[in-house]
N, C-alpha and C positions, 0 to 999 in steps of 0.2 A: 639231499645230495642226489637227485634223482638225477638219473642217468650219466651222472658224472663217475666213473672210474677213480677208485684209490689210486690207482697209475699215474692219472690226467692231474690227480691232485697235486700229487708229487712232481709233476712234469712242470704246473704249475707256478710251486710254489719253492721254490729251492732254497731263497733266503728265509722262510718259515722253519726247514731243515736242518740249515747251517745252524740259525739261531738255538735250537731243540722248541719252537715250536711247538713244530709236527715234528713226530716221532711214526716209523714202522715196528710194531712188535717181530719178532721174530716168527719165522713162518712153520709153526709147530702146532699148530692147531688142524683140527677135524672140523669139517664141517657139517653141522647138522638141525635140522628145522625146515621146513618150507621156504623162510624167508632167507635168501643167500646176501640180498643186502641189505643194510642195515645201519643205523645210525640214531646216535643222539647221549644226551647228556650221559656223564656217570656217575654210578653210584659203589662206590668200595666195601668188599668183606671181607676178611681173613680169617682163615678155619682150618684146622687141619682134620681130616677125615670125622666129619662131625657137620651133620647137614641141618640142625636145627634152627640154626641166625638165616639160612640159606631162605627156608622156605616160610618165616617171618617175615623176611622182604617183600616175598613174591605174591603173598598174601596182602600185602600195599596195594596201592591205585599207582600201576606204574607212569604213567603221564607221558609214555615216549619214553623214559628212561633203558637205560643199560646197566647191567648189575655186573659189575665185573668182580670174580672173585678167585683172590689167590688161595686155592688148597694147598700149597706147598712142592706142588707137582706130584704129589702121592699118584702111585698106580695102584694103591695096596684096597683099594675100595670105590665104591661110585658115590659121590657127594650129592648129586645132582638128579632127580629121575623125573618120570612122566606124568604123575601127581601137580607136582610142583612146577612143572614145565605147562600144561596144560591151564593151571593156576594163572602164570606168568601171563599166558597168549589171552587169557578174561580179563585180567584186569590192565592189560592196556602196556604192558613192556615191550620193548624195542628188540630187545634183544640177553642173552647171555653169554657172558664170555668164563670160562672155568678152567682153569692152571690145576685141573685134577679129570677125574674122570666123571662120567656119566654110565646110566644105563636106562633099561625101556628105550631104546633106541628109535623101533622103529613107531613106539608111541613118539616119539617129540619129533621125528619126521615128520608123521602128520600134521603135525601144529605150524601154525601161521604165525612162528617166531624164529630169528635166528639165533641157533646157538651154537656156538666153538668149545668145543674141549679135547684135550690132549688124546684121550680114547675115551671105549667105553669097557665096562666089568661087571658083571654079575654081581658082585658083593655088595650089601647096603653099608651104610656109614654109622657112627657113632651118634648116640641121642644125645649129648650133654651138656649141648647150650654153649659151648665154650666156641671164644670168638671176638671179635676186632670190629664195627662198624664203621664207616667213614675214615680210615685212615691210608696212608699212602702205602700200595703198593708196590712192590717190583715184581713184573712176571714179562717174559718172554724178553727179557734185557731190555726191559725199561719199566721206569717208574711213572705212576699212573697215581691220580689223585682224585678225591671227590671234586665232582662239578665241572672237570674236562669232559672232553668232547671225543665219543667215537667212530669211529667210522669202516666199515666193515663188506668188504664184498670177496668175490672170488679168487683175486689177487690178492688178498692179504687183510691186515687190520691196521689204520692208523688213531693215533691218540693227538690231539689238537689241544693245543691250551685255552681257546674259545673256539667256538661253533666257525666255520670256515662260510664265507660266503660264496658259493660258487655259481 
């Protein structure tokens, strides 16, 4: 989606919109990472304050993927840190998107990955393996599935049901 604007896409593409489509998550997200845009398949987790499935993933050969993961919107701890983020940006991930918090902030700044999260907090998360792989989530008032398409820059985030050709 290089140099095309989430905006332009939506400008675009209105009956992709009407349809649901393309879908805009709601605009509650943080931006953080080096890379502000951002795009490509996804990949679903659910976890509530409990970072262990998180950094399994990321531990993958990301392929261009996006790991989008619903933490439940907890503020109460960071699911997400700069370990794992730095992990992500080696093994070849697009990007991450987190419905909770993060921390090591200004470690995953550095990194040449983009990621969205609601904030950030000091507190690490729960070790216990508990968690949801590939299933549908809902976050930012829309439901998001394994294998859609994201799409991600400074204006916002959209979710596509195949990859857009633009």
């Amino acid at each position: 989606m290089a140099l095309v604007t989430t905006a332009e896409v939506c400008d675009a593409n209105p009956q992709l919109i009407v349809s649901g489509e393309l879908r805009a998550l709601q605009p509650i997200f943080q931006i953080y990472g080096r890379r502000q845009v951002f795009s490509g398949p996804i990949v679903t987790l659910k976890v509530f304050e409990d970072n262990v499935l998180i950094r399994e993933f990321l531990e993958e050969r990301g392929n261009g993927r996006v790991l989008v993961v619903d933490g439940g919107g907890s503020l109460r701890c960071a699911i997400l840190g700069g370990n794992p983020v730095v992990q992500a940006q080696n093994n070849g991930w697009a990007g991450i998107v987190v419905n909770g918090c993060i921390r090591d902030v200004d470690e995953i700044n550095g990194c040449d990955i983009g990621v969205r999260a609601l904030a950030s907090h000091p507190m690490k998360a729960n070790k216990k393996g508990i968690g949801e792989k590939h299933v549908p989530v809902t976050i930012a008032g829309t439901r998001i599935s394994d294998g859609e398409w994201l799409y991600a820059d400074t204006d916002g985030i959209l979710i596509s049901r195949t990859e857009l050709s633009v």
